[in-house]
Structures are given as C-alpha cells and as structure tokens.
N, C-alpha and C positions, 0 to 999 in steps of 0.2 A: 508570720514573717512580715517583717516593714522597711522602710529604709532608715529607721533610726538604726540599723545592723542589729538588730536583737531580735529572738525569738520567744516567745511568751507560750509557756512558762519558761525558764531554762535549764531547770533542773527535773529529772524524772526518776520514778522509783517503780520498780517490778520486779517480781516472782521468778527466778529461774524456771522455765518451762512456758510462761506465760505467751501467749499469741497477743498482738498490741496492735490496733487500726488507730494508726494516726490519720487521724484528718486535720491536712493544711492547706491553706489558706495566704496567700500574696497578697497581702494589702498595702505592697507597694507600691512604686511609680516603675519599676524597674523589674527586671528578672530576678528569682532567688531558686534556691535550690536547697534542699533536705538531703545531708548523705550520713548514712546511721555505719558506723563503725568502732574500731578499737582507737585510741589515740594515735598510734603509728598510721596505724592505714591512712588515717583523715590528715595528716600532717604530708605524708606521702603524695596522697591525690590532689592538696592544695599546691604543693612545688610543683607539680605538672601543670594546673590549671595556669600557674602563674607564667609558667616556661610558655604556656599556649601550644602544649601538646595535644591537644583536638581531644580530650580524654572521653568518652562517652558515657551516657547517664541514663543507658536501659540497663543498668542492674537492681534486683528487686531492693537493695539499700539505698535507690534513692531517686530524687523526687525532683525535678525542676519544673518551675510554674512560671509561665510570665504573669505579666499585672495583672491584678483583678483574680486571678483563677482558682480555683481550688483542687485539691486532690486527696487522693488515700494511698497510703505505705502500710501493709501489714507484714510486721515482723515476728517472727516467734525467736524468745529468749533463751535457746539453749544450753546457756551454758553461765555462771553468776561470774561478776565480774562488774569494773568500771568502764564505759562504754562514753563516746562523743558521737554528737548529731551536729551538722554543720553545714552555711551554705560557703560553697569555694568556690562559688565566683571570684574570680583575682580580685582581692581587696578586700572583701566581704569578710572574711574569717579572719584576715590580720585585724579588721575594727569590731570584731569581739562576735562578731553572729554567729556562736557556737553555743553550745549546750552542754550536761553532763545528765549521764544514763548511770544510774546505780541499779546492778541485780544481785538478787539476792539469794 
C-alpha cells in the first residue's frame, strides 16, 4: 500500500478452500487499511467510513497500518467467487485503492 491510492499487486487468484497470509506493508506517508470482502460489504463499510461512523477494524477481514508498518491477514477461501480487498479510509477507495480477488 502507498499513497499513489493503489495497491500492488491488484488483482489476486486462488483455490476455493485455500488459507492465504497476506503480508502488508504501508509504504506510505499516511494511514491505510486492508478490508478483504464481497463487493457489497466493501461498498457498505466505505459509506460508513465516509459518514464517520467510528466503524471498527478488529475483524479478522482487515488490516489498518499507519506509516512505515507492516502486517499479516490470514484468510481462508471458502467459498469461489469474486471477492474486493480495499483501503476505506474516506477518500482512499473513491481514488481507486482497491483490488479484485478471483476464487476459484
């Protein structure tokens, strides 16, 4: 994650059933945040972050780092399907810092 709004890589592919350790990394000047969901959900949690609904980010789908930091998200794949990974900090996900998840 950086502050060009993009994440690297941003597209991903896996195995239905598959266990997946992201390790990520804030290499930018600002806060970001990893939220691994279905399209609705992540569209959902962005209109709250944007309302400044205080939304919280202990659930094991996701990941906020301030600068410099690193971390791990392990998710397992249950189910195949098209999937979004995304940071929703207000702003962030409108200028494109999202991703797409293919299972298969």
């Amino acid at each position: 994650m950086d502050d060009t709004m993009r994440f690297l890589p941003e597209t991903l592919s896996f195995r239905e059933g598959e266990t997946v350790q992201f390790r990520v990394r804030n290499n930018g000047s600002i806060r970001h945040e990893m939220v691994l969901g279905n399209p609705s959900m992540i569209a959902e949690h962005a209109r709250g972050m944007r309302q400044g609904m205080g939304m919280d980010h202990d659930d094991p789908n996701m990941l906020s780092l301030p600068p410099g930091e690193e971390g791990t998200l392990i998710w397992k794949f249950t189910r195949a399907g098209k999937f979004t990974f995304a940071c929703l900090v207000p702003g962030h996900f409108e200028a494109g810092m999202k991703g797409d998840i293919t299972v298969e």
